[in-house]
C-alpha positions as CSV (number, residue, x, y, z in Angstrom):
1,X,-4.6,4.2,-0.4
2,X,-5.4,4.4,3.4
3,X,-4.2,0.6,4.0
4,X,-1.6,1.3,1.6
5,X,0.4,4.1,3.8
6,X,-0.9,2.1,6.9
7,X,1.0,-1.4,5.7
8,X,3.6,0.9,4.7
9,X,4.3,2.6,8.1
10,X,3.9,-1.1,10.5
11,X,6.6,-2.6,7.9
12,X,9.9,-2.9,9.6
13,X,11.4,-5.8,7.2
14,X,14.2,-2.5,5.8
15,X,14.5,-1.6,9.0
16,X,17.8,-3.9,10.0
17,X,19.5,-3.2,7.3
18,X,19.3,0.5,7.7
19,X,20.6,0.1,11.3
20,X,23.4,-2.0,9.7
21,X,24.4,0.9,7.6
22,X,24.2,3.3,10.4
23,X,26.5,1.3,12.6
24,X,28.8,1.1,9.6
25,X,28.9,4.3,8.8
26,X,30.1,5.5,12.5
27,X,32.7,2.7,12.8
28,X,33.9,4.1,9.3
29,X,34.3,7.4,10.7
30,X,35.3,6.0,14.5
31,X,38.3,4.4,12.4
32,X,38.8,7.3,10.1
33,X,38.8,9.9,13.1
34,X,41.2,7.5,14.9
35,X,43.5,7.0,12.0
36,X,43.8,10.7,11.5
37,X,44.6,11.4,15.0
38,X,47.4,9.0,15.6
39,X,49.0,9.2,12.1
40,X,50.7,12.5,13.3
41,X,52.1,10.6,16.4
42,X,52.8,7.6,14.4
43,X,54.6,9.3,11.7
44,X,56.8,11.2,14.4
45,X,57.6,8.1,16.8
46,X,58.9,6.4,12.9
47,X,60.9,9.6,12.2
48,X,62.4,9.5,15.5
49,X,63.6,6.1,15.7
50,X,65.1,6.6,11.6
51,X,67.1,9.5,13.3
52,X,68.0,7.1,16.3
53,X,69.1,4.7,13.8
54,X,71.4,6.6,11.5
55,X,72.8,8.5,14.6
56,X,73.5,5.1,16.2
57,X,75.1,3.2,13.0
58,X,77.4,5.9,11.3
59,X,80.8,6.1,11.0
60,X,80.4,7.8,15.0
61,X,78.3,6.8,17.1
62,X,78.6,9.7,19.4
63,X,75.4,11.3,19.2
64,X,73.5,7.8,20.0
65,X,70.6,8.2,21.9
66,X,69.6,5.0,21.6
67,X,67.6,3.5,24.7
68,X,69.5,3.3,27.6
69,X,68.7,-1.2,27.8
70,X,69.6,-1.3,24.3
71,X,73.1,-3.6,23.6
72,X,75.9,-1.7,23.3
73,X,77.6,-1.0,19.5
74,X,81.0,-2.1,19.1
């Protein structure tokens, strides 16, 4: 039983994969905590340009705020 825990404790053949699943399991949360954090700001920079959009293409195009080195509508 001795030898046994002995052999058991200088083994490190399980030890790589374990790492791998550590370092994939912070990049999954790295990407998840990144993801939530910009989809706010992504989802407002979309909504924005929609509005910029419809103001810019309607039937009056007087509320355009459109960039300023953006071509001009006719």
């Amino acid at each position: 039983m001795k030898n046994l825990i002995k052999t058991f404790l200088k083994d490190e053949a399980g030890a790589s994969a374990a790492e791998y699943a550590l370092i994939l399991a912070v990049v999954g949360v790295a990407i998840g905590g990144a993801a939530l954090a910009l989809g706010d700001v992504v989802g407002d920079a979309i909504a924005d340009a929609a509005t910029d959009v419809n103001n810019c293409t309607g039937a009056t195009t007087t509320n355009c705020t459109a960039h300023p080195n953006a071509p001009a509508i006719d």
